[in-house]
N, C-alpha and C positions, 0 to 999 in steps of 0.2 A: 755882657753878663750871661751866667749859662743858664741858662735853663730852666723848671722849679717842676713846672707842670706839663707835659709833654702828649700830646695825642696822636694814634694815629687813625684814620678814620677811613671805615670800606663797611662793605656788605657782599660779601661773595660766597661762593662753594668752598667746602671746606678746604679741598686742595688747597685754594688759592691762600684760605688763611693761613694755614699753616706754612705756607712758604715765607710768610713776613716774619718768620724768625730770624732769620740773620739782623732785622733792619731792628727787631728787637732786641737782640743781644748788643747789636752795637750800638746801639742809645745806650745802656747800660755800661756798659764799661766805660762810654763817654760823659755818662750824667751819669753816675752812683748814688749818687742820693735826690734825682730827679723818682715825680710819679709819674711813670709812664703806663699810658691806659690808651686800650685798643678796643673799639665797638667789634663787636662781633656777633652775631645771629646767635638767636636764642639758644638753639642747638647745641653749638658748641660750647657753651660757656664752660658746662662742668669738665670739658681735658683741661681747663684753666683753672681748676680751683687751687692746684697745689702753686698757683705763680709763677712759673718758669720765670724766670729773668729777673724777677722780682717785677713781674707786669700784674696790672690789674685790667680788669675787663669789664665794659660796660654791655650786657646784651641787647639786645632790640631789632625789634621785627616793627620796618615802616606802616605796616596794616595794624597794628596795637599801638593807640594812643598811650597807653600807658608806661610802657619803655621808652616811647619816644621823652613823654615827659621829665624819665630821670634820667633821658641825658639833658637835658636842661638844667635841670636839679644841680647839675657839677660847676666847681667854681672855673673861671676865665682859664685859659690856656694860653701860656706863651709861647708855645711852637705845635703847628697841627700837621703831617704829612699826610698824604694823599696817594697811595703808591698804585692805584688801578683806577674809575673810573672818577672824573675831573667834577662829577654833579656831586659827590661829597665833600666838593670844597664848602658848597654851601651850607651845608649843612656846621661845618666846624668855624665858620665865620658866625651864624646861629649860635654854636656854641660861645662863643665869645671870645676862637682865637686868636691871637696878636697880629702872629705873623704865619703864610701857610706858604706852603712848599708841596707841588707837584710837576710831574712828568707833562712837560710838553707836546701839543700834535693832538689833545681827544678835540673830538668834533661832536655838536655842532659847538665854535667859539665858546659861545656864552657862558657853558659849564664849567669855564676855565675862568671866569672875570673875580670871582672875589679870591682869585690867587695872587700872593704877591711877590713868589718866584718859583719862574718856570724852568726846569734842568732837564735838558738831554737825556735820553737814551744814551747809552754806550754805543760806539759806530764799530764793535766788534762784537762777534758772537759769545752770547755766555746765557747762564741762569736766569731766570724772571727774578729770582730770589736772592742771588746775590747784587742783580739792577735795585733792588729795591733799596740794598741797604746804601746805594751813592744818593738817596735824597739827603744826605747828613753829609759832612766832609770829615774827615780821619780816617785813620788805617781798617781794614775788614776787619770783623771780627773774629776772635778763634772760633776756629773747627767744632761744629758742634759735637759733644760726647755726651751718650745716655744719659749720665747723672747730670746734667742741666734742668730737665725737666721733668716735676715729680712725677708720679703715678698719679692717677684721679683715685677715689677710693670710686668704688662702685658694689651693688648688688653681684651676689655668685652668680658668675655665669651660667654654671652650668657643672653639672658632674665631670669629672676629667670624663673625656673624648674615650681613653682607654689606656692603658699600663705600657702601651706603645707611645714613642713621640710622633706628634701629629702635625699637620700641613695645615693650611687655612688656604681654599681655592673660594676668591671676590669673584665670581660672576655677575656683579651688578653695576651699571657705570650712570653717567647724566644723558646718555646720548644712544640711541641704538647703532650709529656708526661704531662707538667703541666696542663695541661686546664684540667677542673672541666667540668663533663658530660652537655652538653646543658639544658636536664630534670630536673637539679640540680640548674640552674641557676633560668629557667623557674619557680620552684615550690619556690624559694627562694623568690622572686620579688611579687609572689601571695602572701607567708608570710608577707612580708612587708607592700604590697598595704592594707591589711586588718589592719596592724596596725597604718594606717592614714597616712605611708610616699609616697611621690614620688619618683618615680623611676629615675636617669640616669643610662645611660647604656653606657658605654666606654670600647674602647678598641684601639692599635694602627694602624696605616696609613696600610691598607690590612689586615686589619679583621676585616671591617664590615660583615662580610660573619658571624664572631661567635657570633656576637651579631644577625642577623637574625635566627640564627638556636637556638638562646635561646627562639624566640615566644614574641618581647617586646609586651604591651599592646598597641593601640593608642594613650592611653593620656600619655604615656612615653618619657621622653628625651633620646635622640639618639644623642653623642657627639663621636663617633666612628671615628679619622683619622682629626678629627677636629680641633684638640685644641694642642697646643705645652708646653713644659714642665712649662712654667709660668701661661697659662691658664690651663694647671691642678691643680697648685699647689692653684690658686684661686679657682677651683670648689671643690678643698678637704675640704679646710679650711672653708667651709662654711655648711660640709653635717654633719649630722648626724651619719652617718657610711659609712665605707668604705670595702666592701669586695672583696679581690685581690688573684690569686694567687702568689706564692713563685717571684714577681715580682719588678722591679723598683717601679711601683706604691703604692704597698704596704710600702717599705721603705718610699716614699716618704710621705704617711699619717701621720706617727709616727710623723714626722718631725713639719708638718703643726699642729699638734696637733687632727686630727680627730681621734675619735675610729677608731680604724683597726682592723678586723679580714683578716689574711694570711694564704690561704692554704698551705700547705707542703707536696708534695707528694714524689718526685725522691729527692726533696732536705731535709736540717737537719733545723729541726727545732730549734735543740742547737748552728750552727753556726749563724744563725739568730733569734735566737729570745730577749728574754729583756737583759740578760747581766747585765753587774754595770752602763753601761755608760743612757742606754735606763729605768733605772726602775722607771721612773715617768713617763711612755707614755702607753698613751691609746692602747695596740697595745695585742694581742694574735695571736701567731705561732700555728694555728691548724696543729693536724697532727695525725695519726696514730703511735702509736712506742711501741713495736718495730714493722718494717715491714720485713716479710723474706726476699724481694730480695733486701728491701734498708742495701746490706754487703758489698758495696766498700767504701774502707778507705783513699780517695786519696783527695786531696785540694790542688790546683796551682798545678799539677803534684807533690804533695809530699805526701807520705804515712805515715798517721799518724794512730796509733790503734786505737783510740778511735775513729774517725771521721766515721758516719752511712751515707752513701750517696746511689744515682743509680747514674751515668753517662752514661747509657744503653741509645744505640739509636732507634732511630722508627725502625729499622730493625732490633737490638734486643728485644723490645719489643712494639708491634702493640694497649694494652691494657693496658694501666696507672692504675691497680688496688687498688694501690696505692693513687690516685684522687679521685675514683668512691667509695672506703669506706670511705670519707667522707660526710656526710647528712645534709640535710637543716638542722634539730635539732642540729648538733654537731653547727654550726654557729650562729644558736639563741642563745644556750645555751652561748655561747664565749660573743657573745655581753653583754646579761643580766648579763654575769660576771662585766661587763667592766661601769654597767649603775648603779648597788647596792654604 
């Protein structure tokens, strides 16, 4: 019997959520008139309000009893998947799922016991996000295109930027290993200003500090801690280019449909980049590769061969090398890929 009620259940960075689109899309086209509902941090809910896929979204933050509560509140579930860490199986066995479905290999064991089938990794390299969507069996879904998922409405951003079209430079990521050298940013932005666009300059809530140490221009926009995920998702969709690192924002451009170029430095540019589900999107995964110390092969605590990562901390490594061999030219160059 297919289906009725359908969950899928995590707590991540936004990147990571929004790569569970394919595994949403393709529940959808396999269950059309299933409810399929995704927890997801409070944060993001509203890029969800228009329902992409026709998904619904439960938010909650584990430190608020109170969203925890109303995922309780939801009736039984008869299929729960689990596409990143294994301790949210229990939680959807709480829920009152039937039967639950996750990725094989988290450790320690026991995060894995109220599962009641474990599937593989693919033993070939590809997408974190197009892996997500084999926890279901049937064909991938189509290629995601713009008009899948609405706009959020949101508050005015902001007065246009200027009567020129304008760039959006992310300077802000989850990790100080990711961030792209200030000088890099600085000489990026003089690139652009010469080629007739305006500049913004964004980054999130406590880092305006890396947008000052990039040297904006005065005639430049400063959206730095300002704007919430539906006024960025309006200040993407309207810019010319978007250049982010290895970050939420980054995913987030692909989405909106702007050119993206994404740095990659400690992370893979093969578990993020086009994929089956992404190959009609304006978007390039810069990156160096191979890089000598990007040699750990772990993802959601599981060890896969092929997988090229750093998970090294600022106190194992002080000097993102990794970041800093990336060049204003390799980003032009990405763009002018993205503009022929």
């Amino acid at each position: 019997m297919a289906p009725r009620r359908i969950l899928i259940v995590h707590h991540v960075l936004l990147g990571d959520t929004l790569m569970l689109t394919p595994l949403v899309a393709k529940l959808r086209e396999l269950h059309p008139a299933a409810d399929i509902v995704m927890t997801v941090p409070v944060a993001f809910a509203p890029l969800y309000a228009g329902k992409p896929y026709g998904l619904r979204v439960l938010p909650w933050d584990p430190r608020d009893f109170a969203t925890v509560r109303r995922l309780f509140a939801e009736a039984a579930f008869d299929l729960a998947l689990v596409p990143g860490d294994n301790r949210h199986a229990w939680l959807a066995q709480a829920m009152g799922a039937r039967w639950i479905v996750a990725f094989e290999g988290d450790r320690p064991a026991y995060k894995s016991w109220p599962v009641d089938e474990l599937r593989e990794y693919p033993a070939e390299p590809g997408t974190w996000f197009d892996m997500t969507a084999t926890l279901v069996d049937g064909p991938p879904p189509a290629p995601y295109e713009v008009g899948d998922w609405p706009a959020p409405s949101a508050a005015a951003v902001m007065e246009s930027p200027s009567e020129r079209p304008y760039v959006v430079l992310h300077v802000g990521a989850s990790s100080r290993l990711k961030l792209w050298p200030a000088e890099s940013w600085h000489a990026l932005a003089a690139a652009l200003r010469q080629r007739g666009f305006a500049v913004v300059w964004s980054a999130g809530r406590g880092e305006s500090h890396l947008v000052d140490e990039c040297g904006p221009d005065p005639a430049d926009t400063v959206t730095a801690g300002r704007l919430d995920l539906a006024q960025m998702w309006q200040l993407l969709r309207s810019a010319s280019l978007v250049v982010a690192p290895d970050t939420g924002v980054a995913h987030l451009g692909r989405i909106t449909g702007v050119p993206t170029v994404a740095l990659f430095g400690p992370g893979s540019a093969v578990l993020a980049g086009h994929g089956d589900f992404w190959r009609n999107s304006r978007y390039r995964a810069l990156t160096l590769a191979p890089f000598p110390c990007r040699d750990q092969h772990v993802l959601f605590k599981r060890e896969i061969a092929w997988v090229q990562i750093c998970k090294r901390s600022t106190a194992e490594c002080s000097s993102p090398r990794c970041m800093q061999a990336i060049t204003v030219d390799d980003v032009l160059r990405a763009w002018e890929s993205m503009r022929r």
